[in-house]
C-alpha positions in Angstrom: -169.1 -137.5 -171.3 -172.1 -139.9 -171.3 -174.5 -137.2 -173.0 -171.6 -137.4 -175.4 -171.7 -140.9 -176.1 -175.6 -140.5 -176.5 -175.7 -138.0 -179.0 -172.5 -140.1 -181.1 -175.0 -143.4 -180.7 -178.0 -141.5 -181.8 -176.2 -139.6 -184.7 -173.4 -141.7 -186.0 -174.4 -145.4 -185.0 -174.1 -146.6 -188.7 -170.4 -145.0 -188.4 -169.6 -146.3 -184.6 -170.5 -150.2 -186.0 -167.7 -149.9 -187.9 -164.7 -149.5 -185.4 -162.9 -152.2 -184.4 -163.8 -154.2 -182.3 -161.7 -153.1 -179.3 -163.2 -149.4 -179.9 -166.8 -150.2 -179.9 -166.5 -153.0 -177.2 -165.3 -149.8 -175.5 -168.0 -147.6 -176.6 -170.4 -150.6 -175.2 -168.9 -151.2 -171.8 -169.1 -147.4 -171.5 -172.6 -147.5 -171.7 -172.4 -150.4 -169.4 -170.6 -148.7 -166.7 -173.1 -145.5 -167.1 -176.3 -147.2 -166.1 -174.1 -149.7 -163.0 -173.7 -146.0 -161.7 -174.3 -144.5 -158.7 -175.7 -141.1 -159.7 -179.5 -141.6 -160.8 -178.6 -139.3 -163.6 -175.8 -140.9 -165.2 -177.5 -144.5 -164.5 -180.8 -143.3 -166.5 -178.5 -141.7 -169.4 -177.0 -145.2 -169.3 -180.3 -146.7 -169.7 -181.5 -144.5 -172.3 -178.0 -145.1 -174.4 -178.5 -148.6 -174.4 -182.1 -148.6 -175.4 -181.5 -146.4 -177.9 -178.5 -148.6 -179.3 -180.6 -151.8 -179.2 -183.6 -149.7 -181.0 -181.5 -148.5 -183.4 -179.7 -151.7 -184.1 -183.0 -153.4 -185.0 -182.9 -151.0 -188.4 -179.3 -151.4 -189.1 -178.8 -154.9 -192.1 -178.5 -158.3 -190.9 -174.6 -158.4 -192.2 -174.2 -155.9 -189.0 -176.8 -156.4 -186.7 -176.2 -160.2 -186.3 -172.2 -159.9 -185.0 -173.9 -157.0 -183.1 -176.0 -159.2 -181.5 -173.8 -162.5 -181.1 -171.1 -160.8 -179.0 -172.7 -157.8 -176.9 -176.8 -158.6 -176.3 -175.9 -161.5 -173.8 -173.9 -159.8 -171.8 -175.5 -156.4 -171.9 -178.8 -158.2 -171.2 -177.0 -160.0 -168.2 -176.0 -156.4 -166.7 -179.4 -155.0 -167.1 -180.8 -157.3 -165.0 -177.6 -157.3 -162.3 -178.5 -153.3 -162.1 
């Protein structure tokens, strides 16, 4: 499932931005919940996912990147540092 997600967020990001809200909040506390796991493995794909989203992000147009960034960096941020 979360190698899944990873290959959709490194393949189709442009694509994934545009689901509604609901969906990609979905797709987003996904991620989260992958690196709060447990298992190392699923923790680091977690990690990796969300670096990757943020990375890619930073080349997607301001009309995007900026709700992007109003309603998910906070929090995401805020469980980076809880793990």
């Amino acid at each position: 499932y979360f190698d899944m997600l990873s290959a959709m967020i490194q393949r189709c990001l442009p694509h994934l931005i545009r689901l509604t809200a609901i969906k990609f909040k979905t797709l987003v506390d996904s991620m989260v919940w992958a690196f709060k796991h447990t298992h190392r493995e699923i923790a680091d794909c977690g990690l990796a996912m969300t670096l990757d989203l943020l990375g890619q992000m930073q080349q997607q147009p301001a009309d995007l990147r900026g709700p992007f960034y109003a309603t998910y960096f906070m929090p995401i941020l805020q469980d980076v540092f809880f793990v």
